[in-house]
Every structure is written in structure tokens, then in C-alpha cells.
ZATI-888343 format. One record per residue (C-alpha): residue in three letters; x, y, z. Coordinates in steps of 0.25 Angstrom, whole numbers, plus 5000, padded with zeros to 4 digits. Example, Ala and Ser with C-alpha at 12.3 -4.5 7.8 and 13.67 -1.06 7.14 Angstrom:
2
ALA504949825031
SER505549965029
END
This chain:
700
UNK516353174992
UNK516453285002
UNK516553235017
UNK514853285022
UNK515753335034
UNK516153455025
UNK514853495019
UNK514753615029
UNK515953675024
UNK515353655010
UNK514153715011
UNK513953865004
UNK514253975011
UNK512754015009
UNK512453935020
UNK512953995032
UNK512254105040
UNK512154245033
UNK512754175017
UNK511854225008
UNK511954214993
UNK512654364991
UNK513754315002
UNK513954184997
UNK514354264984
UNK515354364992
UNK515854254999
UNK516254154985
UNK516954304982
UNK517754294994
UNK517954154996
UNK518354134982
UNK517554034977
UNK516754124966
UNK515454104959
UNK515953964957
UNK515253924969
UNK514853964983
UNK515853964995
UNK515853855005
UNK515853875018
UNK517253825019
UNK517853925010
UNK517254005019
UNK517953935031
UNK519353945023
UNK519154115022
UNK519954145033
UNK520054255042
UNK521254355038
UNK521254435051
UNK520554455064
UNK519854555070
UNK520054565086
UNK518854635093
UNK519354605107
UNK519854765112
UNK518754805121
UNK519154945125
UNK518155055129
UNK517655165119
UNK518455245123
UNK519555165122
UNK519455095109
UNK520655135099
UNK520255195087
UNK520355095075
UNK520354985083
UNK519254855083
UNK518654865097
UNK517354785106
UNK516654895113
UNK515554885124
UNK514554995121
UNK513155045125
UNK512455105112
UNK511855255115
UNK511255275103
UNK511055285089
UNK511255395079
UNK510755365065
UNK510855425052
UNK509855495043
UNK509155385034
UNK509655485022
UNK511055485027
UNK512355415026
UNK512755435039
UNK513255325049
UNK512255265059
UNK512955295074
UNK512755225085
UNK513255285101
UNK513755185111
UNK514655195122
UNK515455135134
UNK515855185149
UNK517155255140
UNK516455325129
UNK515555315117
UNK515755265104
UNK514855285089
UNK514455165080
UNK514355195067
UNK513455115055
UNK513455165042
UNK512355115033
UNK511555085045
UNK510455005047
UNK509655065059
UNK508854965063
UNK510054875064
UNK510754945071
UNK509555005081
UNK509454845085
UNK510954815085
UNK511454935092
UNK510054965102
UNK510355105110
UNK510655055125
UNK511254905120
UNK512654845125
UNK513554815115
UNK514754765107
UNK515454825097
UNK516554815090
UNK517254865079
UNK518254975075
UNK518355115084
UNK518555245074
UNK518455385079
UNK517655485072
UNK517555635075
UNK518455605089
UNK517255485093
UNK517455325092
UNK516655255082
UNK516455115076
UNK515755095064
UNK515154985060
UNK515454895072
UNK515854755068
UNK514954705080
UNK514054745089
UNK513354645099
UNK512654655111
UNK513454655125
UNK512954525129
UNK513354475116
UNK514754525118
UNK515154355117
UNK515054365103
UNK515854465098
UNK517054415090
UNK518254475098
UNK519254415087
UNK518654435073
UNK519154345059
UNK519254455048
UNK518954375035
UNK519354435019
UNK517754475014
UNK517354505000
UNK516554634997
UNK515154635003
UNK515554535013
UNK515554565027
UNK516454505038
UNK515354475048
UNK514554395036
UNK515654325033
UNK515954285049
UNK514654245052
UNK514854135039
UNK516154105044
UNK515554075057
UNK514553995053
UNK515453905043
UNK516353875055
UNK515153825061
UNK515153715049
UNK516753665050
UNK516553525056
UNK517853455062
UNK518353375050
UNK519353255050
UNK520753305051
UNK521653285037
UNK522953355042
UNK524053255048
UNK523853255064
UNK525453285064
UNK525353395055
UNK524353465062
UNK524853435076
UNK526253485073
UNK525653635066
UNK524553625078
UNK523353645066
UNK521853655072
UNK520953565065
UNK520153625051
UNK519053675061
UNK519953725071
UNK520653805061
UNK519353865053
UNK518753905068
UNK520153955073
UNK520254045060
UNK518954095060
UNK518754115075
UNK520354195080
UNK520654155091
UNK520754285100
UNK521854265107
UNK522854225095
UNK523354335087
UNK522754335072
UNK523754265061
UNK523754195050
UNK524654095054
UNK523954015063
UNK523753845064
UNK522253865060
UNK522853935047
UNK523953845044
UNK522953715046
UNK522153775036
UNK523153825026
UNK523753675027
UNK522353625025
UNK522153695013
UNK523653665006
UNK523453505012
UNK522153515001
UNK522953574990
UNK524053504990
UNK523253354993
UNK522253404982
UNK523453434971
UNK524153324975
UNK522853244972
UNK522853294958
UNK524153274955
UNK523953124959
UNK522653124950
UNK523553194938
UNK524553084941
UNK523752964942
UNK523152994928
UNK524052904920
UNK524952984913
UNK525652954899
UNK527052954897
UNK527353054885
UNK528253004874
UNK528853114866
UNK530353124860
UNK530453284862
UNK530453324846
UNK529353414846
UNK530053484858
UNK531253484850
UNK530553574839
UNK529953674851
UNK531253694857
UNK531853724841
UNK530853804838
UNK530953894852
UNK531754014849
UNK532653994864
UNK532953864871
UNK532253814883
UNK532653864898
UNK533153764908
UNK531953794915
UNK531053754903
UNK531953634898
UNK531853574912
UNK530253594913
UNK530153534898
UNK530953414902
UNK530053394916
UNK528853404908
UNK529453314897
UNK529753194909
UNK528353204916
UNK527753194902
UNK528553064899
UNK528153014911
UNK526752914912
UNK526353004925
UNK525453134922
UNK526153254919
UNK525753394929
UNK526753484930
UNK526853644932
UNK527753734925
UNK528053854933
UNK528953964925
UNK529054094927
UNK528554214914
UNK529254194903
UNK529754054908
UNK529553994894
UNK528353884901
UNK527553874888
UNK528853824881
UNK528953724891
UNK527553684891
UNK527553674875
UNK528853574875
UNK527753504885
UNK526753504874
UNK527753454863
UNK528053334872
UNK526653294875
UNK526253304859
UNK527453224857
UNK527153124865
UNK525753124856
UNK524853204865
UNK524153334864
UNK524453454875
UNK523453564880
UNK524153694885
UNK522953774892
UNK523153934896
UNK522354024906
UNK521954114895
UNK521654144882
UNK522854234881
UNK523754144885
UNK523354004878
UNK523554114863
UNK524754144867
UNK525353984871
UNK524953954858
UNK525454064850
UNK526754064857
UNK526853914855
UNK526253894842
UNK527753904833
UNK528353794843
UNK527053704841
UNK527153704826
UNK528653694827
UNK528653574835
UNK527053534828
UNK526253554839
UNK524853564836
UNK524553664844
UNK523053764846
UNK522553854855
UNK521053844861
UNK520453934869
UNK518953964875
UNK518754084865
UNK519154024851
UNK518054004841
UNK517353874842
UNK517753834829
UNK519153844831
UNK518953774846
UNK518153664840
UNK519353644830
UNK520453644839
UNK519653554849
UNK519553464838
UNK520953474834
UNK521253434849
UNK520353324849
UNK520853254836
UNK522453264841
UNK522653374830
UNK523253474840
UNK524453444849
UNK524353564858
UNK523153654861
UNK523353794870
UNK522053854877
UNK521453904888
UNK520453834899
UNK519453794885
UNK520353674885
UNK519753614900
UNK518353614892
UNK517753474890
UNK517753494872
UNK519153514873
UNK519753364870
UNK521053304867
UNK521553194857
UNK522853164868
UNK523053264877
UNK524453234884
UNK524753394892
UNK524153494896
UNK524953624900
UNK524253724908
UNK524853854908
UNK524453964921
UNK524053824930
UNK523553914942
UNK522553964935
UNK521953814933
UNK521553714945
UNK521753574947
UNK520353544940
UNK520853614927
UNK522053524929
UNK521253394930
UNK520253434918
UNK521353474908
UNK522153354910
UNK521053254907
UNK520853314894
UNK521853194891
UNK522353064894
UNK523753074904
UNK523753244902
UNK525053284906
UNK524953434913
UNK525753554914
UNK525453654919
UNK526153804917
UNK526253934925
UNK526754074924
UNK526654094939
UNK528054074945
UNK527154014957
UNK527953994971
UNK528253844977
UNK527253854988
UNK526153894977
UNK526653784968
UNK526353684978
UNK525053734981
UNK524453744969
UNK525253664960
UNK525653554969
UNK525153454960
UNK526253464951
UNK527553464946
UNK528353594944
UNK529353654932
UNK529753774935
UNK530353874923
UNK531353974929
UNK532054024919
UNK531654124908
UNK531954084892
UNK533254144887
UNK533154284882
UNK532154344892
UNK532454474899
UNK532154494912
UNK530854594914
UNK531254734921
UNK530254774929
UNK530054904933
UNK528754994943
UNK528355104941
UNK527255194946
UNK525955214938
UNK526255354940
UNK527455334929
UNK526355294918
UNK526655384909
UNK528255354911
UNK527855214909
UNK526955224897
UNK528055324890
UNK529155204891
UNK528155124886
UNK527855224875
UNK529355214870
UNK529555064873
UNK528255034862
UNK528855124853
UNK530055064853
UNK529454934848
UNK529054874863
UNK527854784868
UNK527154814882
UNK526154774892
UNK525254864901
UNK524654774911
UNK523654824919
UNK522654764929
UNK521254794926
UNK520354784913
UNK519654924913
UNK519455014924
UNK518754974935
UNK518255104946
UNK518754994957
UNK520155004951
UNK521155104949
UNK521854994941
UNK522355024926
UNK521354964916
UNK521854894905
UNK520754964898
UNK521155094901
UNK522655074900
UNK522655014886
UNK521755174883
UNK522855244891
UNK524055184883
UNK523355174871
UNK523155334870
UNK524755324872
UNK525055204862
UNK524055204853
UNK523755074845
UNK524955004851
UNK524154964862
UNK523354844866
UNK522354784877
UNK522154634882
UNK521354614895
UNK520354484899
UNK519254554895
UNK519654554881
UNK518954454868
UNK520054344865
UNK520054404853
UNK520454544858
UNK521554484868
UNK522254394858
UNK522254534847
UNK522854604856
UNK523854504862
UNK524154474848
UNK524354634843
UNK525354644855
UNK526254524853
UNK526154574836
UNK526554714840
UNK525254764834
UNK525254804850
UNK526454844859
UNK525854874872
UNK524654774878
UNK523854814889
UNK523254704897
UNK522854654907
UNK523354544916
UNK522654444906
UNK524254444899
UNK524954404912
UNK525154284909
UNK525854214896
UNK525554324887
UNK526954314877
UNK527454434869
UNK528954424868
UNK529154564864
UNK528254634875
UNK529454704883
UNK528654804894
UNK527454754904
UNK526754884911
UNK526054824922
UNK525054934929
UNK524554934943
UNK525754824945
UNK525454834960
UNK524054764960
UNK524554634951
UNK525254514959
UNK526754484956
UNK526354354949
UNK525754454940
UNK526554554940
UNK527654454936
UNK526754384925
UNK526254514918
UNK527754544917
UNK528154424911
UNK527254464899
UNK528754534896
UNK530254494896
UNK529654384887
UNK530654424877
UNK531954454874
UNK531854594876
UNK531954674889
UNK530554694896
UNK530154784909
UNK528854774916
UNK528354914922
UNK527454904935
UNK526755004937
UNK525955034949
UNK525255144956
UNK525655194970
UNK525455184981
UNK525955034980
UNK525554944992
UNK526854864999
UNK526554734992
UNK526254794980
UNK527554864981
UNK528354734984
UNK527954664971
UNK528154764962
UNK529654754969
UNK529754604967
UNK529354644951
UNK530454724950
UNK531554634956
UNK531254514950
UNK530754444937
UNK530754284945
UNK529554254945
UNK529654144957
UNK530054254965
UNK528854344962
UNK527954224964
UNK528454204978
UNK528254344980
UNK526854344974
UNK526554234985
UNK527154314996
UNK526554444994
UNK525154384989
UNK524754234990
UNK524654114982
UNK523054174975
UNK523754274967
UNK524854204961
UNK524254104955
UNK523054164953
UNK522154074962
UNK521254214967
UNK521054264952
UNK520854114945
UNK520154044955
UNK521053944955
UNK520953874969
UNK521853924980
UNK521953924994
UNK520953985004
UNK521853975017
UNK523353935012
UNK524254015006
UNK525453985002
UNK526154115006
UNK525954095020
UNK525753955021
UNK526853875012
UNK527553795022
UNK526153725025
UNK526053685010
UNK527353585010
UNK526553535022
UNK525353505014
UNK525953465001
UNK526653355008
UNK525453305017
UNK524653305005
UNK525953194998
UNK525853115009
UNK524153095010
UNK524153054995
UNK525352974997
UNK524452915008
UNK523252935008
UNK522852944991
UNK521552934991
UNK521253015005
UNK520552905011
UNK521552885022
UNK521452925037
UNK521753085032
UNK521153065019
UNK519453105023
UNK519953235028
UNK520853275019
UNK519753245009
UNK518853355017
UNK520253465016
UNK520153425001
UNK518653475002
UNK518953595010
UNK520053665002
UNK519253654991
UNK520253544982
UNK518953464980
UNK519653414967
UNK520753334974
UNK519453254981
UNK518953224966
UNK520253174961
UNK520153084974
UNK518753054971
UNK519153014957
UNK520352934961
END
């Protein structure tokens, strides 16, 4: 039950002052929360200022420096308006003791400007000076007030990130009147912690960020910032940490199994096993013998060799007389775990099938029946298996590949599909230690290093898009000689927004050169028309796939030696370094061509220059986090996942170490949150959105 105290901060945004419904809608676009639900006025609250707008030069007319944001007295003279038929701005002359000065309105609304602006009146300005035709302007002031009114000017300014069609005085009229709302709320941090960093209270904080202080120079690293970023890690990392104490109290079952069908797998693999995967096999193999509830993440770099891992996983859990689940983000992706693991199933005899949302409803029905009746060991899908007609005879694991694309409430729903479920949970995203805590805190951590014997190292090469024809000549020789390639590009078709490569119209373009060599898979695609395709290229019906990103991630076709990658400069490194991963899977040679089209912006630059100097994709993630932020890596802004609306781990690691280990010792304290901290930690649950941790207490 939510403390009353916080109602306020839980109401719609609809009901401040000047929220309509059409703002309401732009502001769930720019808060995040999408048509899921309206914003709150605390998501508000947590949209922060990014820089501030200082109003305070007061010069004369004649003295205010062109360009420059400037508070001007000024008598209005007159008015010069438009014809009603033409586009021209609506002027307006004022003046000083120095000189005189032109307001300028385009798209003018007379009568508001004959009642805000009357000839003779005594005002405020302020706004940007321009000089046109060898006279000072100012156009569109962004306020005018009358003299005696001069009090309520902002002299320093918060500037807030808006979303089309949102203005910034809208939004700061809403975010006046939400602060209005913030009541003072029990303290949850420890008094030392916060007297040693010299941290505001909540409210302070909130006021302090939204209101700059004009004598302290703007920064983001400030006290108010840190208090809130701490906030908001303390609340994740008590939240996971609650989960994994929920995971772990659900009795668990000790796995018996003697290691033969592993034996079989490992006989019928046609390379041995990496250091790297025959350590994870045996970590996996000692938490699933023992009676405590299995949930750990398998982190391995492209081309790491997880799914063979995660198969040994399987052999052991339907060894020891259970079945297994292995659930995939896509369509794609779950085909192509059970087509590259079907021989290893029935050479170990694994009963294995795949299920998915878009199979007939015969064959869905069959397989669901199949489950449910213990005659299959091992079933591959997609998200279809959270749905409540997909039942278990003995579920004992599920594997979870791409993890950060599924939350905490996926993580609880799958395992209850079973008695004890053991969980392991996969990603391709080398992810950095600061984001492991953060999102995957609750768990423990294998990590795959190595790559399997025999494959090459990727070369990597840029080129600009003026080289095409160079580029599609190589490519020309490289398919006759027997080749498979990749064109990646960003878009579907063309859009009049973009100057990006379409899928669409590259897979014409090359087609005219190739002829029926060629093939297309993007998301927009039939199942049937993306697994024919998919299925043409790794037959060599095909020899150059055009695509989408919708292949970035565990598409497998050994023999693919060449990735093109157009507009390379608008893809993240992660990306980058997971659409090239589609290669070098082999034990051929491979190079990946980044092409990208100049002028090339500095960061842009500098990660096509990390693509080129390295293939560890540790190091690329780190970079990734440097040069762009926790959202994109894991995919938190595209998914929806939830992530965090003030922390960042980038600028804020050392405060999570802080957090993590203040979260250990409340549960270790405090379990149940009912102890001196625990009300108001409760409310920080509530406030940073980890509404399922309180549940789980709830539950017990």
C-alpha cells in the first residue's frame, strides 16, 4: 500500500495547471512512459534541467552584444503590423535613453500583442539581441512583463529536453506547480552518509535542481544531483536485491545427474569446449546441485560459444528428470537455437521443439500438449512461453537468452512455470561491471572470454560511401568466387525524413548488379518470408542478405565471410560490434566494411576508430558507456526496459558500490523494511518506480 503522504506525486500530470489531454500525450513521449500509462507528476519531478539560461546582463540597447541573452528596460513606441494576406513579421518599436530596439512576432496574434505590448507601457524584456539591416532585433522575446513586475522575471533559467510540439514555458509552468506538491518525506538515507557527502534532503534537492541557484555556477555535478542519483541506485539495487532474496527463498531442488547426456554433447561437438565455457558448464553444474535456486548470468562475448554452454545446462537439468525452457527475443532467433542445436539434442536424446507466437494453432496445441504430458525435454521460443496455456509436466530451467531485453516481472513469471526453476539467463552484450551491477545485480556472473578454437579474428575496415562502387566491385568478385555477404543498413524503406540507405532500395540497387543472388529480411517481413530467406542464405540458394538490424543478434551462418555495414556512423558500438559478429563465425578469414558518409561528427569518428583497433568486446562496451550512456547498450531507450531517469552510470559509478552495499546491509537488518529506515525506504521503492520489490515484500 502506497504511503497517502505520496499521493500528490502520483497523480496525472493532467492535473496541474495548463495539462490538457494533447500535453499529457507529448509529455508520456518525452518522459518515457508511453501509451502504457499517463506520467505522474513525479516523472515529471525526476526530468531534470540539462542546462540553465542566465537572464541577469542588463546592458542598454545600445550596449547589448549581439547574440547574447539580455533583460532590457524599454518604452514601446509603436506598432507596425503586417498585411492580413502576408507572411511578414509583426514589429513592434521600443526604446531606451541609449537607442531603439525592434520586436519581432512572426505568426502574430494582434490582438495579443496590442494588450501585451500597449504603445506608451514600461517594460521587460528579455531574450536574444540579432542585428538585421545594421539595427538590433529580438524575436520572439522569451518574456515580457510589465516594469512593476520586473520581480518576477527568472534571472537564472532551468532549460529542460522537450519533445516536438512542447514548449519550454508549458513544461515550466507544470514543473512549478509539481514542486508545489513535493511534501517533506521521512529521511531513508543513513544520517552519516549524508552528513559526510553534505546531501540536501529529497525536497531540497528537487527545488535546488529546478530553481539554479544564481550565484553558483551551472554543473551537473552538484550534492542535489548526487542525492538523487544515489536515490535512485539505493532503489535498484534494494529492489534486485529483494528479488534475488524472493528467487532464493523459493525452495530450490538439488539436481541429481551423473553427466552422461553431457558426455554424448561434448562427443558429438566437432571442437572441444574453451576454458572459458568448461569453467561456466561446471559453475552452473554446482549451483544446479545445489537445494538453493539457481539465477545466474552468462555474459560471453560474439561468437563465445554461450548456447553450448547453455545446452550442457539443459542436458543436466533433463538428466536430473526435469524439463528446460530456452526463451529468445525473436522469431529469428529462437529457429535458429533449435536448428543449430537440434543434431546435439538427438545425439544426446533430448527431446527438443521450438514454439513460437506465429506457428499454426495445430501444431501449438500439439507441442503444448507434448509439454504438458512430459513428452518433450527441451522447448525453444519466444515470449509465447510467458502465456498462461503454456504448461509444464516438470520444469527444472529456464535459459533466457538477450536478458536486457526482459525485466524482473518476466523473470518472476517464467520461473513459476515450475516447481524450484533454476534460471539462466544469457547475453551477447559484453555489458561493463558498473552496468552489471546495476541492472543484473541480483545475480551471479560467468563470464565467456575466449573465442572457440579455429575462429579468425574479424578485419575491419572504413571506407567512405563515396567508394560504393569500389565496394560493391570487391563484393562483385568476392561472390563469384564462391563468398557469402551481409549488407546491413538502418532503415526499412525510404523515409523523406532520412537520407539513410533503405533496405528496400538497397536490396533493388544490388539486385540490378547481382541479379537473383540476392536476398531481403527486415521486421516488417511475414515469418514466413524471413525464415525463406534466412533459410536460402545459409543454403547458398543466396550469397548476399540484405537486412536490417533485425540479424544483429544470433543469426548463425559459418560460412558468411564479409558484413557491409552502411551508414556505420549513426549505429552504437554495441551494434556495430554485434552486426559484425554475424561473421568470423567460421574458420575462414572475414572483414567487415564500414561504410559511412562525410562529414563524420567527432564521436562518430571515434568509434569507428575503436572498430578498427579492436575485436574485445569488453573494451568496446566500456567505450560504448563512455561515449553514450547505459540506454543504448542495453537497449533500455528502444525495449522499454526500465532504466534510470537521473543516475547514470557513466558519471555516477562510484555512488553505486555505495548503494549496493547500503542496500546488503538493510536487508541484512532490516528484511522486512519495517525497522527505523524501513517506512521511508519503502516510499524511495515507490518513487523510483521498483513497485515490484514492494509486492514481493508484500508477498513475503
Amino acid at each position: 500500500m502506497r504511503p497517502t503522504q505520496l499521493d500528490p506525486l502520483f497523480a496525472p500530470v493532467s492535473s496541474l495547471p495548463g495539462i490538457g489531454p494533447r500535453t499529457a500525450r507529448q509529455l508520456a513521449v518525452l518522459l518515457g512512459t508511453g501509451v502504457e500509462r499517463e506520467p505522474h507528476v513525479i516523472d515529471l519531478l525526476l526530468h531534470l534541467p540539462t542546462s540553465v539560461i542566465d537572464r541577469r546582463a542588463r546592458p542598454s540597447i545600445a550596449a547589448a552584444p549581439e547574440g547574447e541573452i539580455v533583460t532590457l528596460d524599454v518604452r514601446v513606441d509603436g506598432h507596425q503590423a503586417p498585411p492580413r494576406s502576408s507572411r511578414a513579421p509583426y514589429r513592434i518599436r521600443v526604446h531606451d535613453d541609449s537607442g531603439e530596439l525592434t520586436l519581432v512576432f512572426f505568426r502574430a496574434h494582434t490582438a495579443w500583442l496590442e494588450k501585451t505590448l500597449p504603445v506608451g507601457a514600461d517594460l521587460v524584456v528579455s531574450g536574444r539581441i540579432e542585428w538585421f539591416n545594421g539595427q538590433p532585433q529580438m524575436v520572439h522575446p522569451d518574456h515580457i512583463v510589465a516594469a512593476e513586475d520586473a520581480g518576477d522575471l527568472p534571472l537564472v533559467e532551468p532549460v529542460y529536453p522537450l519533445t516536438q510540439g512542447l514548449s519550454g514555458k508549458t513544461l515550466q509552468k507544470a514543473m512549478a506547480a509539481a514542486l508545489d506538491l513535493v511534501p517533506d518525506l521521512a529521511e531513508w538515507l543513513d544520517p552519516a552518509l549524508r552528513q559526510q557527502h553534505g546531501w540536501p534532503s529529497f525536497r531540497q534537492a528537487l527545488l535546488a535542481l529546478h530553481h539554479p541557484d544564481p550565484e553558483r555556477p551551472w554543473s551537473t555535478e552538484t550534492p542535489e544531483l548526487e542525492r538523487l542519483a544515489f536515490d535512485e541506485f539505493l532503489a535498484s539495487q534494494l529492489a534486485l536485491a529483494l528479488v534475488r532474496r524472493k528467487l532464493r527463498q523459493t525452495k530450490g531442488i538439488a539436481r541429481v545427474f551423473s553427466g552422461g547426456l553431457k558426455a554424448k554433447i561434448l562427443a558429438a561437438l566437432p571442437y572441444a569446449l574453451t576454458a572459458g565455457q568448461a569453467a561456466a558448464v561446471a559453475e552452473i553444474e554446482t549451483d544446479l546441485a545445489e537445494p538453493v535456486r539457481m539465477l545466474r548470468l552468462l555474459q560471453g562475448d560474439v561468437g563465445a560459444g554461450k548456447t553450448i554452454v547453455a545446452l550442457l545446462a539443459v542436458a543436466a537439468a533433463v538428466e536430473a528428470g526435469t524439463q528446460a525452457v530456452m526463451m529468445a527475443p525473436t522469431e529469428i532467433l529462437a529457429r535458429q537455437h533449435h536448428a543449430s542445436l537440434a543434431p546435439l539434442c538427438e545425439a544426446a536424446g533430448i527431446r527438443a521443439a521450438v514454439l513460437t507466437g506465429k506457428d499454426g494453432a495445430r501444431y501449438r496445441r500439439e507441442t503444448r500438449e507434448a509439454l504438458a504430458a512430459g513428452e518433450l525435454d527441451l522447448v525453444i521460443g519466444t515470449h509465447a512461453l510467458f502465456q498462461g496455456d503454456v504448461a509444464f509436466h516438470n520444469l527444472g530451467l529456464a535459459v533466457v537468452d538477450e536478458q536486457h531485453r526482459f525485466g524482473v516481472h518476466q523473470r518472476l513469471s517464467l520461473s513459476a512455470k515450475g516447481d524450484g526453476v533454476d534460471m539462466l539467463v544469457m547475453t551477447a552484450t559484453p555489458i561493463p561491471r558498473t552496468l552489471v551491477l546495476t541492472y543484473f545485480g541480483d545475480m551471479d556472473v560467468s563470464r565467456l572470454t575466449e573465442k572457440p578454437a579455429g575462429r579468425q579474428e574479424i578485419t575491419t575496415v572504413t571506407v567512405p560511401s563515396e567508394r560504393m562502387d569500389e565496394v560493391v566491385g570487391r563484393l562483385h568478385r568476392a561472390l563469384d568466387e564462391g563468398r557469402k555477404a551481409y549488407w546491413v543498413c538502418p532503415l526499412v524503406e525510404e523515409s523523406e525524413k532520412s537520407d539513410l540507405a533503405a533496405a528496400e532500395e538497397r536490396f533493388e540497387a544490388l539486385r540490378q548488379v547481382f541479379g537473383d543472388r540476392v536476398a531481403l529480411v527486415h521486421g516488417r517481413l511475414s515469418s514466413e518470408e524471413k525464415n525463406a530467406a534466412m533459410t536460402a542464405f545459409k543454403d547458398g540458394d543466396k550469397r548476399l542478405l540484405v537486412a536490417t538490424t533485425v540479424i544483429e543478434v544470433g543469426v548463425d551462418v559459418p560460412d558468411a565471410t564479409i558484413m557491409v555495414i552502411e551508414h556505420a556512423e549513426r549505429f552504437g558500438l554495441s551494434q556495430l560490434h554485434q552486426l559484425r559478429g554475424r561473421v568470423g563465425r567460421g574458420a575462414e578469414a572475414s572483414t567487415c566494411l564500414l561504410l559511412y558518409k562525410t562529414p563524420i561528427g567527432e564521436v562518430a569518428r571515434a568509434r569507428l576508430a575503436i572498430m578498427r583497433e579492436t575485436n574485445d568486446g569488453f573494451r568496446i562496451a566500456e567505450e560504448d558507456l563512455r561515449l553514450r550512456g547505459e540506454g543504448e547498450i542495453l537497449g533500455t531507450r528502444q525495449s522499454g526496459a526500465p532504466g534510470f531517469k537521473v543516475a547514470r552510470a557513466d558519471e555516477h559509478a562510484g555512488l553505486l558500490d555505495m548503494a549496493r552495499d547500503d542496500a546488503k546491509l538493510v536487508l541484512e537488518t532490516d528484511g522486512d523494511l519495517t525497522g527505523k529506515r524501513g517506512p521511508a525506504l519503502r516510499s524511495l521503492l515507490y518513487l523510483f518506480s521498483r513497485d515490484e520489490a514492494i509486492r514481493l515484500l508484500r508477498a513475503g
